[in-house]
N, C-alpha and C positions, 0 to 999 in steps of 0.2 A: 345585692345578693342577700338570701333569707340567711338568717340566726340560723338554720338546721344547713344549709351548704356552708356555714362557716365553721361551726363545728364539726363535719363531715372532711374538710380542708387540713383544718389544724390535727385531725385524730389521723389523717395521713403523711402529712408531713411528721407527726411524731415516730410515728410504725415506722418509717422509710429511716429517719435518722438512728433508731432504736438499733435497726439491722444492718445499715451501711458505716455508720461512725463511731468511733471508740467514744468512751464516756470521756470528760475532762480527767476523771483521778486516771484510767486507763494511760490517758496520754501523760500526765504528768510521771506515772512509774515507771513506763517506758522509757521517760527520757532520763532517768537516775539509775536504771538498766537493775530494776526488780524486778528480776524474769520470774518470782512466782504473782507478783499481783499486776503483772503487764495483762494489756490487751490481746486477745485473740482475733484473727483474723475471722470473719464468719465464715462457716465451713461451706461449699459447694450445696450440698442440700438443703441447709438455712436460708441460700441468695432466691434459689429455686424458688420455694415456698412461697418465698415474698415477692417473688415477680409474677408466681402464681395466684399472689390474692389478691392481689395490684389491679385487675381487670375489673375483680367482684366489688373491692372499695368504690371504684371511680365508678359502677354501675350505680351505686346509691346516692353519689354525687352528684351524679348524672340524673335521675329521678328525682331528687330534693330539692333541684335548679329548675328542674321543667314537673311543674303538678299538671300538665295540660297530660304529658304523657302518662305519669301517673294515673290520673283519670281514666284515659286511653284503656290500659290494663286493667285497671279496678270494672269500669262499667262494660267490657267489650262484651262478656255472656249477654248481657240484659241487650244486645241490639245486635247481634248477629241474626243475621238471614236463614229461615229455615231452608231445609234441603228437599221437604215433599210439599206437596196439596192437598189436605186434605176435602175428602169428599163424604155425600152419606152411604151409606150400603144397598141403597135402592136406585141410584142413581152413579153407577161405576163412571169415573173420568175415563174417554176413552178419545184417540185422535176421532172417530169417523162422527162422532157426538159432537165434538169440540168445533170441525168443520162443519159439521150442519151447524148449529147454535150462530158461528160468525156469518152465513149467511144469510140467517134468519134475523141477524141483528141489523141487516141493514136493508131486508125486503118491507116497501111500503106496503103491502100487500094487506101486513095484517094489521094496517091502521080503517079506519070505516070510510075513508076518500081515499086512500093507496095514492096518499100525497108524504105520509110521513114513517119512518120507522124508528127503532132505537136510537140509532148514528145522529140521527135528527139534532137530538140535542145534545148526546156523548158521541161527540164528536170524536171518531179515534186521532185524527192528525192533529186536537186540540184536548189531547189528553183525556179525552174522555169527556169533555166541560162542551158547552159553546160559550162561554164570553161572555153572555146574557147575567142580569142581576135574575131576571126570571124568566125562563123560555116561554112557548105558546105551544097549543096544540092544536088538535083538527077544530077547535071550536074560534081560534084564533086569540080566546080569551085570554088573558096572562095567567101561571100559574099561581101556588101559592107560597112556591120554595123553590130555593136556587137550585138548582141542577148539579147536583154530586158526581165530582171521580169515583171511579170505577175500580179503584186499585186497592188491592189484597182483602177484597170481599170474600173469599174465600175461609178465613180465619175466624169471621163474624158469629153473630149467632141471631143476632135482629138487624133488621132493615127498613131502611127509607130512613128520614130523620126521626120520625119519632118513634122507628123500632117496631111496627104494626106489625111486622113480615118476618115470619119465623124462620125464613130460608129463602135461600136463593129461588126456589122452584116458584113459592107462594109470592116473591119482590115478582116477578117476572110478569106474569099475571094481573098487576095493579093496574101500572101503568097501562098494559096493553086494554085492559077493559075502561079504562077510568074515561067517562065520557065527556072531561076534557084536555086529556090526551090523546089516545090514539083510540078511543071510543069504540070496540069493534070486539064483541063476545069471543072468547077463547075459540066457540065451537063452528064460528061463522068464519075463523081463520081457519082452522084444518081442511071447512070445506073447500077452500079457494083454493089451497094448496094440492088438494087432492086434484085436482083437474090441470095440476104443472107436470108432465114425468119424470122431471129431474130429479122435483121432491118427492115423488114418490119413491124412486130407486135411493135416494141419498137417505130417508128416514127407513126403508127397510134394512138397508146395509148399518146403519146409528140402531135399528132398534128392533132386529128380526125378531123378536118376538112378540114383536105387534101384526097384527092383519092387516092393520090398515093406518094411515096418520091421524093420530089423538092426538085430543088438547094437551093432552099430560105429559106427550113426547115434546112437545112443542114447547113447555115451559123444562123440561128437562133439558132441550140441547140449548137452548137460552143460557140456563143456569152453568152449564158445561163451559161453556163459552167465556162465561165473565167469571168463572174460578181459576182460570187461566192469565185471569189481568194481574200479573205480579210485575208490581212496581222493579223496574230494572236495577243493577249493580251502578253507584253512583260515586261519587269521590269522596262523601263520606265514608262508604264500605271498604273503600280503598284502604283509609284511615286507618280506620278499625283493624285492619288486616294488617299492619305495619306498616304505611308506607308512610313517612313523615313528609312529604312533598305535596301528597293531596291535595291536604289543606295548606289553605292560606294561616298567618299567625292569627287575623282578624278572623277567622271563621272558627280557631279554637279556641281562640276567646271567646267566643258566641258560644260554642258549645261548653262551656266551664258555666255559661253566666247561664245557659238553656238547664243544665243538669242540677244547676246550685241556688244560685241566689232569686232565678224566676221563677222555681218551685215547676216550670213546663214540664217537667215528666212524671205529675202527678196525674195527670191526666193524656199528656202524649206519651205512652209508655212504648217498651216492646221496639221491634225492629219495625213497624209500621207505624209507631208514631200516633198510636190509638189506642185506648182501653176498651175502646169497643161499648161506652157505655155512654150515660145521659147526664148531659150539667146545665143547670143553668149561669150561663155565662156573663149576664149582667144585660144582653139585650135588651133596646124598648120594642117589643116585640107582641103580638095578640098573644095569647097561651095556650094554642094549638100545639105542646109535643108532649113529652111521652107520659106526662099525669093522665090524659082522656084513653090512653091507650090501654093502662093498667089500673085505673079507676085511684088515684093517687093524686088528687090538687097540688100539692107541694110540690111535684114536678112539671104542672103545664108549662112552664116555662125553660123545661129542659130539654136539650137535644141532643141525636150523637155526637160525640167527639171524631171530626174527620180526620183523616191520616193526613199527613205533614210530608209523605211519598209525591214528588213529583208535583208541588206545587206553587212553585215558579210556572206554571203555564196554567196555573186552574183558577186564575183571579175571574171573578172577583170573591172575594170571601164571607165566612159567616151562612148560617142556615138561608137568610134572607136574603145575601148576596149584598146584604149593606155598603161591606167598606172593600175600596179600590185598592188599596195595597197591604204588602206584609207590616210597614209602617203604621198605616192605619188601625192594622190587628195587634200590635206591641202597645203604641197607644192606649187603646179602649183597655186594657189589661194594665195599664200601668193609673189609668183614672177608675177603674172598678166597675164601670157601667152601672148599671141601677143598681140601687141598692135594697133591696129586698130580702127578707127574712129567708127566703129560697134557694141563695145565689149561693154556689155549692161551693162545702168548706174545703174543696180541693184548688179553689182559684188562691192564686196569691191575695195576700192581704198589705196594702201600704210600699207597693213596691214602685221604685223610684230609680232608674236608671239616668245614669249619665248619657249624654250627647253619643260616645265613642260605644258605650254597652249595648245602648240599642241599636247602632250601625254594624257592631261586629255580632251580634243576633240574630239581625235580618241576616247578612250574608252568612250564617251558621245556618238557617232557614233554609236558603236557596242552595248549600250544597244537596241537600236531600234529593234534588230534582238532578234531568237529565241535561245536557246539553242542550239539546232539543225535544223537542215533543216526542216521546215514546209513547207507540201505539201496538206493537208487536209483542204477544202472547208469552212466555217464557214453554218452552218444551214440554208435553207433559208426561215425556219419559220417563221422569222420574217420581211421578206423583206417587202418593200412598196412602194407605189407608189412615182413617182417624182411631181407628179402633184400637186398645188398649188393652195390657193384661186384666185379670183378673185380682183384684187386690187381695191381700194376703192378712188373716185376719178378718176379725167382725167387730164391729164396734156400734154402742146406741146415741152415740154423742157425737157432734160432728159444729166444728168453730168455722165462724167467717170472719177472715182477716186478711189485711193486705188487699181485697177486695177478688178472695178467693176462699171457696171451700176446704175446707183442712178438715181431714182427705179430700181426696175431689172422688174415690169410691167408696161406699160400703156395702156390706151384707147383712141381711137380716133375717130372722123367719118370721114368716106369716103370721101375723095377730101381733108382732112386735110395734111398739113404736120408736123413733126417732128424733130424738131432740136435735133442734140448730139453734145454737148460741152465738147470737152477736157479739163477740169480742174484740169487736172494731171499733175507730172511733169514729164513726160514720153509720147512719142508717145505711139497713139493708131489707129486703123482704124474702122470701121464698112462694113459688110458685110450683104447684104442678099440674098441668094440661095434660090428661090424658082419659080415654073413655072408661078406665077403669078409677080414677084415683083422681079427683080435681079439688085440688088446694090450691086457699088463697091465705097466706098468713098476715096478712095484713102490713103492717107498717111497725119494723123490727128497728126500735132505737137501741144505740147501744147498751151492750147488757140485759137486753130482753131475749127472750128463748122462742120458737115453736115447735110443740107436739104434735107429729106427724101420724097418725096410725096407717099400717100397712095390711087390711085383714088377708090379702090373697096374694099368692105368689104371682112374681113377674118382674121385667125390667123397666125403673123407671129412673125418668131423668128430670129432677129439680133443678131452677135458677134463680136468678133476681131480676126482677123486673127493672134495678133501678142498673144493674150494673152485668148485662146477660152474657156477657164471656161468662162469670161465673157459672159453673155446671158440676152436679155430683150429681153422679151414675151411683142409683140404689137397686142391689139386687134381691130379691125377698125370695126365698126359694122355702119349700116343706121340708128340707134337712138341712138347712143350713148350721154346720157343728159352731157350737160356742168357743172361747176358748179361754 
């Protein structure tokens, strides 16, 4: 038993004796019958009181003996499951979208031999994965990177592993054109489809405002489709939720050593187990990821962080699909993998797990997943919009920390600029893509700044190339009042 449940023991056993037994001098003048310095009996309201706080004692008792549950309480916001999907405002989530998109995910139609289609290699009865270290396509060729689950893409903001794909709409479109994948022009698919009448009737009904089936619908009900893959409610959630039976002891132990001493949720954050951003993880690996994407060497050898949702069925692991098990992947993390001036200062450093730490890890790992392979959509009744108030205030200074925007909005007027200060302890950058405004600020160590100028009103939207969940919505309007 810990020093703090023993003095949580002794500080109740006092209170109980304080209220229920006379002092020794009490008893002693009681028995020589000095009724004015005898003992009193504790009065009916007094006993009350105390059997009224008796629950509240033994609750701290009770959390000072179990830090598992402690934890439980303390970390449960930071991984609780949201309640909608977000989507963008050009591309409404809607059921009739959602059911085209799943058909379309699995017609070979729009590969250039209508030998292969998406399912091909996300597999839905295999989570989304096929099992392959690297699939093949219409060319037969092997690819160049393992084959990604599909699950809670919707939350994202880059895609593929090295982030190329600004959206689900634009990931969708890669692979279908990539000539050796499914090799076969976006516009060479619509034709096809135009001469099926099923797809005619099902994309007029997903998209009556088009004449006819476009490409563009086509990478829209795709996109609809796989913003719907939300990784199911698992026994961790359970967890989370109260239920102390969930988990196994060994699996909350895993989760104490996951949250604490292997630094894992520096980079598996969130209720899906991703920051959604790029590390190099110590792989020996070519340096194809997301340095050539954002013109940034220090990162080719960096990739996304995958979600930790459901996989237990998505082996084999790692970008390259290297290593065979979750042991494999605790290993390479407890020897460092290369070591490289690059290898991001978010991985553990010198971490050394016992025999039982890293068996009760793995199985912390594998509650994440289902019993069996989940392949089925969650409802998209309740999806909602991403859209956001309007932030309150104007400000010309705006901090990245935590590996977030602070604020994540602001307002400006025209001809204003914008400073972003790094007050992180990590490089960051800023980016903005847009046909009116295209900044690159290069490569933001900590403590370094970028001046933004804004000369014309409009909405736009900054990130980081190195870490793209971050996002601040800047408004520049001709009245924007000061304050």
């Amino acid at each position: 038993m810990s020093e703090n449940t023993t003095n949580y023991s002794r500080a109740i056993v006092d209170f109980l004796r304080n209220i229920f037994l006379p002092t020794e001098t009490a008893r002693r003048r009681s028995a020589t019958g000095d009724r004015q310095g005898a003992a009193k009996p504790a009065s009916r309201p007094a006993v009350f009181i105390a059997l009224g706080a008796l629950p509240v004692a033994m609750l701290g008792v009770w959390l000072a003996a179990d830090p598992v549950e402690s934890d439980r309480l303390r970390l449960k916001s930071k991984f609780e499951r949201p309640s909608t999907i977000p989507y963008p405002a050009d591309n409404v989530l809607s059921a009739a979208r959602v059911d085209l998109g799943r058909r379309l995910f699995s017609e070979p139609r729009l590969s250039a031999d209508n030998t292969i289609s998406c399912a091909t290699c996300h597999k839905p009865s295999q989570s989304f994965t096929d099992g392959q270290v690297v699939s093949k396509g219409v060319t037969k060729a092997p690819l160049r990177k393992h084959t990604p689950a599909l699950w809670n893409l919707a939350w994202g903001h880059a895609y593929l592993w090295d982030g190329r794909a600004p959206s689900l709409e634009a990931q969708a479109k890669m692979p279908l054109e990539h000539p050796d994948e499914m090799g076969q022009a976006i516009e060479m698919s619509a034709t096809k489809l135009v001469a099926i009448p099923e797809y005619v009737t099902a994309f007029a009904t997903a998209f009556p405002e088009q004449q006819k089936i476009a490409p563009e619908s086509i990478l829209k009900a795709l996109a609809s489709y796989q913003r719907t893959l939300v990784s199911p409610m698992t026994r961790f959630d359970r967890w989370l939720d109260g239920d102390p039976k969930a988990l196994s002891n060994s699996e909350k132990r895993g989760f104490q050593t996951f949250v604490g001493k292997g630094g894992c949720t520096n980079c598996h954050s969130g209720w899906a187990f991703t920051d959604y951003a790029f590390h190099d993880v110590g792989l020996d690996t070519t340096g194809d990821g997301r340095g050539k994407v954002i013109n940034r060497p220090a990162l080719d050898h960096a990739f996304k962080t995958p979600t930790l949702r459901e996989l237990a069925w998505t082996a084999p692991y790692m970008h390259d699909g290297s290593m065979a098990t979750l042991e494999d992947v605790v290993r390479h993390y407890e020897k460092g993998g290369v070591n490289r001036a690059t290898r991001s200062p978010d991985l553990p450093r010198r971490l050394d797990l016992a025999e039982r730490e890293r068996q009760d890890l793995v199985a912390f790992l594998k509650s994440l997943s289902s019993s069996r392979p989940a392949h089925t959509p969650i409802e998209t009744a309740s999806s909602g919009s991403t859209s956001q108030a309007s932030p309150d205030g104007r400000v010309t200074k705006v901090g990245q920390r935590d590996k977030k925007f602070q604020p994540t909005q602001v307002s400006i007027k025209a001809g204003e600029t914008l400073t972003i200060l790094n007050d992180d302890s990590q490089a960051h950058n800023v980016f903005i893509m847009d046909p009116r405004l295209n900044f690159d600020s290069g490569w933001l160590d900590p403590g370094a700044q970028a001046v933004i100028p804004f000369p014309e009103p409009g909405d736009f939207e900054a990130f980081c190339g190195i870490h793209p969940n971050m996002r601040l919505k800047v408004e520049v309007g001709p009245n924007i009042r000061s304050k």
